[in-house]
C-alpha positions, 0 to 999 in steps of 0.5 A: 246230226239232225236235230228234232225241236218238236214241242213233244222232244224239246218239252220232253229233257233238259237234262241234268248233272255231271255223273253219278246218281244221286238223290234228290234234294230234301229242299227244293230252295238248297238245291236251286241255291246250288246251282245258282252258286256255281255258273259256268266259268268263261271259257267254259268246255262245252261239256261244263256248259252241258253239265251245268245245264242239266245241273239247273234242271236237276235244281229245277233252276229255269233262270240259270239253265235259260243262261245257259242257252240262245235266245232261240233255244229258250224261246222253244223251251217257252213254248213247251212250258204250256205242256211239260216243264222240264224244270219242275217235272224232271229229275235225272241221274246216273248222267254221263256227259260224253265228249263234244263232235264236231258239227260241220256246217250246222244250219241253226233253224232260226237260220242264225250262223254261228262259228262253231257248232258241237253235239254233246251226247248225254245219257241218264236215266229220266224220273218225271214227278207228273207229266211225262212226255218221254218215257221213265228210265234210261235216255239217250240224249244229245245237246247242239252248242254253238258259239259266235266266235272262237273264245265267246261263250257255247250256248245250247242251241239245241237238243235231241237224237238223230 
């Protein structure tokens, strides 16, 4: 699978929870605290790795999203601050986290090599505050996770359709 790491597709999801919709906090302050409160354990599934990712967007937790990922990935996700923050901007519901596949002979465009490498397909349904980037409503969405041996940690390298 291809993966698109263009500014306009990076900056436009980072997506949310784990499934069903929901409302969103009252206060900005709880829900960052959630998040923060329940990391992703060792041997975390990458579907786990996912939800709490996009658990962090939801929260509007850059911190413990960017924990979350490769130095690579949070470097992008830097570079599209300047233009549409995910983290503050975005709200998802509705979210479902499909099982992993198998990506064979993933080529990370930092040309990093990794062990393993897995798409984790996503939907939801995208409510921007201001900026948008990507259209409101229902999205389909992937995330590439990657893990430098078996046993160590996945880490979101990536993300897109296609």
């Amino acid at each position: 699978m291809k993966y698109v790491s263009s500014l306009l597709v990076v900056a436009v999801l980072a997506t949310a929870c784990s499934g069903g919709a929901e409302k969103p906090p009252a206060k900005p302050g709880a829900a960052q605290a959630e998040a923060v409160a329940a990391p992703v354990k060792d041997g975390a599934a990458p579907g786990e790795v996912v939800g709490a990712y996009l658990k962090a967007i939801n929260a509007h937790d850059r911190k413990a999203g960017q924990a979350l990922t490769t130095g690579y990935f949070a470097e992008l996700q830097k570079q599209v601050v300047r233009q549409d923050d995910i983290f503050k901007d975005a709200r998802l519901a509705g979210i479902k986290i499909d099982a992993p596949v198998v990506e064979r002979g993933y080529k990370s465009p930092d040309g990093h090599r990794y062990a393993d490498a897995v798409n984790v397909p996503v939907s939801f349904d995208l409510q921007h505050a201001h900026l948008q980037s990507m259209p409101d409503g229902p999205t389909d969405w992937g995330y590439l996770l990657v893990r430098t041996a078996p046993g160590k940690p996945w880490r979101i390298n990536d993300q897109g359709v296609g």
